[in-house]
N, C-alpha and C positions, 0 to 999 in steps of 0.2 A: 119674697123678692117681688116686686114690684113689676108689672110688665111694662112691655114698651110705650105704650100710648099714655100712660100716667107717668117714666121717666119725661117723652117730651112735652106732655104738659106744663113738669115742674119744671121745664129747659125755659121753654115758653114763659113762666112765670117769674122767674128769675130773671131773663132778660128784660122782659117789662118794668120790673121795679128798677133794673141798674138804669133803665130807660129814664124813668121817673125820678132817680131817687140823684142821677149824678150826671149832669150839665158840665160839656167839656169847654173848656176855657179856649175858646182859638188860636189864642197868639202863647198858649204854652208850648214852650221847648219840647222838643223829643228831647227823651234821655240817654247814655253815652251806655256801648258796651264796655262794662267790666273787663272785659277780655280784651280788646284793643284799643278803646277809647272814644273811635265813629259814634255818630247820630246814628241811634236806631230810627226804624221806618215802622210806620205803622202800618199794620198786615192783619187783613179781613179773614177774620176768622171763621173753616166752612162752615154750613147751615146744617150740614148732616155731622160734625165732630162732635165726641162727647163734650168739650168744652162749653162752659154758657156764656164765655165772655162774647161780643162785639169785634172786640180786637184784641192785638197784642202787639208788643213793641217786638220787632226783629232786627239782629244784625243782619244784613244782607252785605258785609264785607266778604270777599272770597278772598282775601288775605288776614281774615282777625285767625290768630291761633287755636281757639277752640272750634272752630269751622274745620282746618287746616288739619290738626290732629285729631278731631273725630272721625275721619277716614280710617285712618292707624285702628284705631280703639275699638271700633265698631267690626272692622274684618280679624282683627285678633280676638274681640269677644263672642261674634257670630259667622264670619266666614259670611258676611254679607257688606256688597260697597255700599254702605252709607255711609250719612255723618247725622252732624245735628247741627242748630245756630241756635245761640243764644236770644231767648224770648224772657219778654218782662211783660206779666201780669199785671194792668196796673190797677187791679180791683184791690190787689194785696201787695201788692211791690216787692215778689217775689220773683227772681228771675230759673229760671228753667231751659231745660231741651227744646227744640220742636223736631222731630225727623226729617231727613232730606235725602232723597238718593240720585241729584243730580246739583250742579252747581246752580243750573237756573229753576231749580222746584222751587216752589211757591211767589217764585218773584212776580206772578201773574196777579197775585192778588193785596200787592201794595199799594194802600191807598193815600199815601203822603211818602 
């Protein structure tokens, strides 16, 4: 298994190439939640996550349904208040979780 300082090497190296390799287009649209339709927001993703993206697209509606009943889901399956919002990848345009345990986490680090 690989230690820590050659994982964030390869973190390091990976961001460089998406760095290098993919020029964002400015006047492209954010894209819509699946789940209620909104313009997601584009959300900096931290320096210390396992993630190597730059960003990722976030709902930050506190009315979209998958926000709404991830409360529900999350204390029926852990006996913990969280939830999650709908995050899109857009290295692969795969949309996913991100964790939240309050309604305004991570709204801190919306950068559009």
């Amino acid at each position: 298994m690989p230690d820590k300082k050659a994982r964030l090497g390869h973190r390091v190296r990976v961001w460089i190439d998406k760095v290098l390799q993919h020029k964002e287009m400015p006047d492209k649209k954010a894209p819509l939640c699946p789940h209620c339709g909104q313009e997601m927001k584009k959300w900096k993703v931290p320096i210390a996550s396992t993630w190597a993206n730059e960003f990722f697209y976030v709902c930050f509606n506190d009315e979209c349904p998958y926000f709404v009943q991830g409360w529900e889901h999350i204390w029926e399956q852990q006996a913990t208040k969280a939830s999650y919002r709908c995050r899109l990848d857009p290295d692969t345009g795969k949309y996913g979780p991100v964790p939240v345990w309050s309604y305004d986490a991570l709204k801190n680090d919306i950068i559009d």
